[in-house]
N, C-alpha and C positions, 0 to 999 in steps of 0.2 A: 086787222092785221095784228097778229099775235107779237109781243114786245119782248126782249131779256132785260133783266137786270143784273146786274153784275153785284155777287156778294160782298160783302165788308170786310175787307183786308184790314186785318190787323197789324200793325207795324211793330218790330223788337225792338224795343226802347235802348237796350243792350249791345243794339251792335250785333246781336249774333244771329247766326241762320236758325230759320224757323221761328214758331212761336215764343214767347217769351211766358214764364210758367208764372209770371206775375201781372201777366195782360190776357189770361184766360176770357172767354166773354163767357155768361151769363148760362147759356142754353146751349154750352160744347158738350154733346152726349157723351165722350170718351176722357172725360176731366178726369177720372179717378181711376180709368184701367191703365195697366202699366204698357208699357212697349214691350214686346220681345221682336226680334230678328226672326223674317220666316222666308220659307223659301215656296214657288209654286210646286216645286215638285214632290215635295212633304206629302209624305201621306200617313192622313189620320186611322193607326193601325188602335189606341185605345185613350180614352180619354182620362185614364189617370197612369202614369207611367212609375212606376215603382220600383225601376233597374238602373234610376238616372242619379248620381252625384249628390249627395244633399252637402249643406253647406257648409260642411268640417272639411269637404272629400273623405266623407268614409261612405262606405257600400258595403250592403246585407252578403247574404251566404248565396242567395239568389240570383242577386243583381250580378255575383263575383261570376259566376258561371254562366250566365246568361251573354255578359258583357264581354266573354273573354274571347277575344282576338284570333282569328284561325289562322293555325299552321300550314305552311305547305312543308314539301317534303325534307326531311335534314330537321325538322325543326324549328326553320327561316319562318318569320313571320310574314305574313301574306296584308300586306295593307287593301283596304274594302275602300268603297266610297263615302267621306266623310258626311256626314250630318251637316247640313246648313243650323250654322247659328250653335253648333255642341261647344264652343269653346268658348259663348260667352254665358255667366253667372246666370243660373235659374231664376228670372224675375217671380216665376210661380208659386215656386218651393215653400213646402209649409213649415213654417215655425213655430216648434213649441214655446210656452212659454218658458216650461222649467226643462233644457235640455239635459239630456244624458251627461255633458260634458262639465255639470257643475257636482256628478259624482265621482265619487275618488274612495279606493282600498285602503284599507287600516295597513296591509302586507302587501306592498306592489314586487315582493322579489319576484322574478323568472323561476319557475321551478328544472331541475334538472332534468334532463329527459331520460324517457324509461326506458329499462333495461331492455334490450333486442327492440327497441325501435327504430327509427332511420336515423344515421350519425352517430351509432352506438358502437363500440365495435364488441360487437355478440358473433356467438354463430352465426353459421351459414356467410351470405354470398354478402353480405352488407360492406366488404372493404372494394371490392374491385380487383382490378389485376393489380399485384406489386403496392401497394398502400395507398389508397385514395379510401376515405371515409363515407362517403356519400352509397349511395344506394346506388343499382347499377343502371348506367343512362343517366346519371346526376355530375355534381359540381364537378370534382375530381375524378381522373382518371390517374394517378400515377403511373412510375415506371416500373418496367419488369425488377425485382429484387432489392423492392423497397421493404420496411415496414411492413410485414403481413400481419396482422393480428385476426387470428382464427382458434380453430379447434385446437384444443394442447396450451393454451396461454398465449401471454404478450410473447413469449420467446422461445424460440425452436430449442429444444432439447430439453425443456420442462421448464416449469416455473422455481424461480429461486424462493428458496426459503421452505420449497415442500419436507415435508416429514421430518421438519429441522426438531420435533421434538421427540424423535427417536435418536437422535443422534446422541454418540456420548457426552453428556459436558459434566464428568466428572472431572472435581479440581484436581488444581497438582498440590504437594505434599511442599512444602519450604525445604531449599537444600542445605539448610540447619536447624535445628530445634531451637524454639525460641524458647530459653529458658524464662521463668516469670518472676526470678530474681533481675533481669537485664530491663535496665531504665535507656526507653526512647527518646531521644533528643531531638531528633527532626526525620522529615517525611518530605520528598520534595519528588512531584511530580512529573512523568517524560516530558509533558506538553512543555511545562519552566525549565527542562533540561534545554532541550530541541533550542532556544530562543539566545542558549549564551554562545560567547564567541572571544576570542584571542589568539592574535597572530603571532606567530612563535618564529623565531629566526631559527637558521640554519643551527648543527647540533656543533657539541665540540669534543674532539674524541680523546678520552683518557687512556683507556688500553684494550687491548687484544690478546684474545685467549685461544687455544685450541688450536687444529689442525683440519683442513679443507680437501677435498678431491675434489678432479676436477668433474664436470657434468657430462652425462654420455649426450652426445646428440642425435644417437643414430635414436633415442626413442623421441626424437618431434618429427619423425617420418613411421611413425607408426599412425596405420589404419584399421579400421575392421577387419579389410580382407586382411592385413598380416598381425593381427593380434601376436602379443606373447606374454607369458604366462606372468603372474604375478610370484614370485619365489619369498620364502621364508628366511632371510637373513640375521642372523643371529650378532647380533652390535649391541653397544652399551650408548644411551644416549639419557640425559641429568636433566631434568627438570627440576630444580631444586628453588624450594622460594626465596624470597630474599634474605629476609634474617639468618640464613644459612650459610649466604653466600660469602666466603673468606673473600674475594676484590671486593665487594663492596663497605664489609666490615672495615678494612683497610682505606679504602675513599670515606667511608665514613668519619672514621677518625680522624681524615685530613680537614673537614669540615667543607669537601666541595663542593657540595648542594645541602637544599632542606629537606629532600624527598626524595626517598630512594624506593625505585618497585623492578619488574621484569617488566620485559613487553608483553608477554602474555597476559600479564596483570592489567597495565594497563590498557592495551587493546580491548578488555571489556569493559570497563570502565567508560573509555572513549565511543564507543558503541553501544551503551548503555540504549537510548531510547528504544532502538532495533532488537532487543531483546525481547521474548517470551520466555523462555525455561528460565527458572531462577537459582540466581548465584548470591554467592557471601563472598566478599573481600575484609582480610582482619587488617585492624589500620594500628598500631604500636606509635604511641607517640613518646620518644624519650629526650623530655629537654625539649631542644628547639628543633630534634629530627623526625621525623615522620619517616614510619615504615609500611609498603604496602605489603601484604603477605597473603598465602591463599592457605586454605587448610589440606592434610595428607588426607587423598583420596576425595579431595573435592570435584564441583564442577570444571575445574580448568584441567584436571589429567586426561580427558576424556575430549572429543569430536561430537558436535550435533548432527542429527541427520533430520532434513527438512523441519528446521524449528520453527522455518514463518512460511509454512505450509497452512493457506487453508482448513485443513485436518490432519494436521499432524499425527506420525507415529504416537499409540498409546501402550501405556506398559497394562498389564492384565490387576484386575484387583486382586487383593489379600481376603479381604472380608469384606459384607454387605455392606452396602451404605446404608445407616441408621434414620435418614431422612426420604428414602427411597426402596422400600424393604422388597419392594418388585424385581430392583435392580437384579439381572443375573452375576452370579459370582464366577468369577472364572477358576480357574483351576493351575495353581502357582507350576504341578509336576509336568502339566502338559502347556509350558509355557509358548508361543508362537517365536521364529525367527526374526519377524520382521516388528516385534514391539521397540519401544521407545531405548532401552537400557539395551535390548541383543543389537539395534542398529548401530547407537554407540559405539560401545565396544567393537565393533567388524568395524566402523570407520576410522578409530584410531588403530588397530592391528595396521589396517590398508594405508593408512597415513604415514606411519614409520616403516615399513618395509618397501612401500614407493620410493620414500628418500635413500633409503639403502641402497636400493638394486638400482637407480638411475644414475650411479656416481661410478667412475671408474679409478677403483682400488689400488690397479697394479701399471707402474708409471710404462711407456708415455702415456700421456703429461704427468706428469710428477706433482704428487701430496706439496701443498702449502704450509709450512710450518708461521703460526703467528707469532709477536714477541715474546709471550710466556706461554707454559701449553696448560693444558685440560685445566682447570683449578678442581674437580672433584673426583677426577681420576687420582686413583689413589696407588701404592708401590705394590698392594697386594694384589690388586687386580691382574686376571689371568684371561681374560675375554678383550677381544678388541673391540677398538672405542669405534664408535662412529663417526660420518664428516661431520663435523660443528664448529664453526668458529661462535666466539662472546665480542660482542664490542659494545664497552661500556663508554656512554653516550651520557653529555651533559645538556639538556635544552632547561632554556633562561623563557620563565615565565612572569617576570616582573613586568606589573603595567608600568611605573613608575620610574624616572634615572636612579632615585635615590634608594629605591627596593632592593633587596634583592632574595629573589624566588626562584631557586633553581632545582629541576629535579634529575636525578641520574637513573639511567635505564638501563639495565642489560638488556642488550639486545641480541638474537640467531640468527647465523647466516647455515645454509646446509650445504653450500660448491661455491664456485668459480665456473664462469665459461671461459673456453681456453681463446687465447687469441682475442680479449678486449682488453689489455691490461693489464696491470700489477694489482693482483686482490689484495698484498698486505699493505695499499695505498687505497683499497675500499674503491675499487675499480674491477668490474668483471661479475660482482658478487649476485646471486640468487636466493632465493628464498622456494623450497621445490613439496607441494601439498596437494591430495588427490581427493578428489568427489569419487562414490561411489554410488551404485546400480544396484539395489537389488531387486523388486519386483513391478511392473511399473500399472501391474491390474490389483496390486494387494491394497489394502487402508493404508495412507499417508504416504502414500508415493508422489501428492500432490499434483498429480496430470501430467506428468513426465511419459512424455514417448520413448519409445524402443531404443537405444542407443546403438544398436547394431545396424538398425535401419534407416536414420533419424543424421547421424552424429557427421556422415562425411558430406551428405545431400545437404541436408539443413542445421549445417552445425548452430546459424545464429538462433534459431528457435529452440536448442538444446539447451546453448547458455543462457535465452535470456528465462526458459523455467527454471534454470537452476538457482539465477539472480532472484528470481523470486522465491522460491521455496527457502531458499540457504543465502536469503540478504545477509544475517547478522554474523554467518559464519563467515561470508567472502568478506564482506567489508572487517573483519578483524584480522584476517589474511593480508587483507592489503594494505591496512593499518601499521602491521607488525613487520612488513617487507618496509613500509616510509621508512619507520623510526629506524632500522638497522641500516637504512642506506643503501638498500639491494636495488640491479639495474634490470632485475628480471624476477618474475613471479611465474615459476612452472607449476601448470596443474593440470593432473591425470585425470584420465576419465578412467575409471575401473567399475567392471562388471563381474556378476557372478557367472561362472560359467553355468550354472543351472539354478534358475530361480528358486528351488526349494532348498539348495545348498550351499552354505554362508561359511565355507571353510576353502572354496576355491575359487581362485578370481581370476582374466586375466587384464592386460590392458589392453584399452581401444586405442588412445590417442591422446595426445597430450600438447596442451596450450602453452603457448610464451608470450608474457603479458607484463608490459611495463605499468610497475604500479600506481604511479600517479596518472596516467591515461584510462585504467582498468579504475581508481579513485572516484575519476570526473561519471565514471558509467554507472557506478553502483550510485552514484550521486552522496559521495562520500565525502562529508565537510570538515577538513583536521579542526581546523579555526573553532567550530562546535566542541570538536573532542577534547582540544585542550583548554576551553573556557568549562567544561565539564570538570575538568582534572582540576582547575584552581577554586573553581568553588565546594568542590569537596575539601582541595587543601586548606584554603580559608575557612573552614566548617571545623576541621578537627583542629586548626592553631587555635581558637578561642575556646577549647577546651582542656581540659587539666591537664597531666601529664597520667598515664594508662591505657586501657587495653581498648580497642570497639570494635564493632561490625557493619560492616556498609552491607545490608538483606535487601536483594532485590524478591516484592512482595512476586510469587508463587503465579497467582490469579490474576492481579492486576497491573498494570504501567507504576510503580511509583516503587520509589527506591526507601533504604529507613534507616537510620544510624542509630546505633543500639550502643551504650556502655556495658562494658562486659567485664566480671572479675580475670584480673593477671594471671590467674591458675587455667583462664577456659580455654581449651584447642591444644594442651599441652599433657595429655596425659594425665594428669593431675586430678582433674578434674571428674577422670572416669574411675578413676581409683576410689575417689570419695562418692562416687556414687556408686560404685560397689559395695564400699563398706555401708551406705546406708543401706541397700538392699539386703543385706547379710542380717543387719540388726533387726530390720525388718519381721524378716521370715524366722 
């Protein structure tokens, strides 16, 4: 009878299930092969598998594609039946000794990707609809009227900066000769202008000159459809600078300030950073007074037309540029209407005859008489004056109690509105100045639409081009209404009635704009303007007593103070340089 014996159980000394790997016996065939997890349904498709996982988790170009997961429809991934035992560590897997993983690049940067390949934005279809980057069926889809970047550039309507070097950049000329006898004293920067600041109190009024009419108002219901013509009024109206001006000689003498200018003076002054064309202020220091003065026939008699225009109006050259002999010469006889100097000119013409013809002459309402009349109207005069009131204005720029820093302005008023007030109590008062139209497809029109078409639909996208082309001239507008204490700023919109003809205009429409509101718009900081004005006055007290020039440079941001012989801007000076030309020849 055939017998069993029952094998030798081993016992786990350890406590734990199964063999213990320290109680092996002697003649265990599988002592040194490893365990793996298998399943009966496995089937042996090849005996060395080459698409599986090695022990970093990295995989070939092979295994990537072999391995990769199938789609169903939309995209969705379709899960399959998993592998018995795939998610535990390959007991198999061969090890190198010296792996890939202990080499490393001198240059581990990511290189940037190549032009017109995927994530590029190149030609063709690579963005999607509306700006998604990706390729199409990828990451991004954006929305309709994003971001398109395709044919023609980053930006519809061409790319910025193209054929920027056909464009003119010839300089501008300084609007005074800088003689090489005049020693520079200092150079101060827009960006150090922009950064000062002082709050200045209310003004205090010393007196009042001239004679007011009152303002028509039937022109702030003027539209396109009822244009009217712009007329030719023949009036006397003084600009005259300060060292001229008999009231201020007079307040001079009394000692009531240290610093006597006009407003127009100082409105550019205080507007300084905003500036591109360039100006000269002459500064007289006698004693402890300071005078600001402008020269005859300078920049201040004249109107800018778009001076912070993009591409500004340009005036035509005289001769070649010696640096540029390519340059075309233009031809001074066949000058163009719409350069730099002919736009000028038309917008100061349009400037004084606006204020004329918008004031009503013949009473009712009846002419304001102030307490002393014209100071420069004179007994020979035979032409009638124009509306202008002077009010000579004291503002206190002392940081200090113990200082004292005061400067006196004349200031213009050009009407009265009727029914706000008593104007010779500085109630009612206006200040009345007109933008002008001439071509809006010619160079330096700055992007200005149509104002015929443009002005009653979308009046605010007329002004705010105009804020931008003409910043430095609003904001010295609205400057020069503060100082005089006006409760209204009228300004005309005027057009040529035919763009190739700069002698007829008429008017479209005209704005009523409280100054200090229209201030906050143009983003117009007094506190700036008159920390401006005392560090120039600070500038010239510590210098001697004599003549200078405050030269804003031509080409760039930065202002210059020049000492200048007591004979220059006086005549004087050009006589002696006649006679040396004489001696000369």
């Amino acid at each position: 009878m055939a017998s069993f014996e029952l094998p030798p159980i081993q016992d786990n000394p350890d406590g734990g299930w199964g063999p213990s790997p320290s109680n092996f016996p002697q003649d265990f065939k599988f002592k040194d092969i490893p365990y793996a997890p298998f399943s009966k349904a496995d089937k042996l498709g090849r005996f060395a598998d080459w698409n599986d996982l090695t022990s970093d988790n990295r995989q070939t170009a092979s295994g990537a594609a072999a391995n990769a997961r199938p789609t169903g429809p939309g995209g969705r991934r379709r899960e399959g039946p998993q592998t018995f035992g795939s998610g535990v560590a390959n007991a198999f897997a061969y090890f190198h000794a010296e792996d890939e993983a202990s080499f490393s690049l001198v240059d581990n940067k990511t290189g940037g990707p190549r032009r017109g390949g995927p994530g590029t934005f190149g030609r063709g279809r690579g963005g999607g609809r509306g700006g998604g980057f990706a390729a199409r069926g990828g990451q991004q889809r954006g929305g309709r009227g994003g971001f398109t970047p395709g044919r023609g550039g980053a930006q519809r309507g061409g790319r910025r900066g193209w054929r920027d070097w056909e464009k003119n950049t010839r300089t501008r000329e300084s609007s005074v000769t800088i003689s090489p006898q005049w020693g520079m004293l200092e150079e101060i920067e827009f960006h150090r202008l922009a950064k000062l600041r002082l709050d200045v109190e209310e003004p205090e009024d010393l007196e009042s000159c001239g004679r007011l009419f009152p303002y028509d108002k039937t022109y702030d219901r003027i539209t396109t459809k009822t244009e009217r013509s712009l007329q030719l009024v023949d009036r006397i109206k003084y600009n005259t600078t300060t060292s001229d001006d008999p009231v201020i000689q007079q307040l001079a003498s009394k000692d009531v300030a240290t610093v006597y200018t006009t407003d127009v003076i100082l409105s550019v002054l205080m507007c300084a950073p905003r500036s591109i064309y360039p100006w000269d202020i002459v500064i007289v220091r006698e004693g402890n007074k300071i005078f600001f003065d402008k020269r005859d026939g300078g920049p201040f008699d004249t109107v800018t037309v778009n001076e912070n225009a993009s591409d500004p109006p340009q005036d035509p050259t005289v001769s070649a540029n010696p640096n540029n002999p390519n340059e075309k010469v233009a031809q001074v006889e066949t000058s163009s209407i719409n350069t730099a100097m002919s736009l000028s000119l038309e917008a100061t013409y349009i400037n004084q005859n606006f204020g004329f013809q918008s004031v009503i002459e013949n009473p009712p309402p009846p002419a304001i008489e102030f307490d002393k009349p014209n100071p420069f109207y004179g007994s020979d005069e035979t032409e009638p004056l124009a509306s202008c009131g002077y009010r000579y204005r004291v503002f206190d720029m002392s940081v200090a109690e113990e200082e004292n820093m005061k400067i006196c302005v004349r200031t213009e008023v050009d009407a009265y509105i009727p029914g706000q007030g008593n104007p010779q109590s500085g109630q009612g008062l206006a200040t009345i100045r007109a933008l002008n139209e001439f071509d809006s497809r010619s160079q330096g029109a700055g992007g200005a639409a149509d104002w015929r078409l443009k002005l009653d639909s979308q009046r605010g996208a007329v002004v705010a081009t105009e804020m931008k082309n003409n910043s430095c001239k609003l904001a010295k507008w609205t400057v020069q209404s503060i100082l005089a204490g006006a409760e209204a700023l009228k300004i005309g919109y005027v057009s040529r009635v035919s763009p190739r003809d700069n002698t007829r205009h008429v008017i479209l429409s005209t704005a009523s704009l409280r100054p200090m509101d229209f201030a906050g718009q143009l983003n117009v900081s007094l506190a700036n303007g008159w920390g401006i004005v005392r560090t120039v006055t600070d500038l010239c007290m510590k210098m001697p007593e004599g003549k200078y020039v405050l030269v804003k440079d031509p080409n760039r941001p930065v202002i210059r103070l020049y000492s200048v012989p007591m004979s220059a801007f006086t005549g004087e000076d050009d006589e002696e340089l006649e006679e040396d030309i004489e001696e000369n020849e």
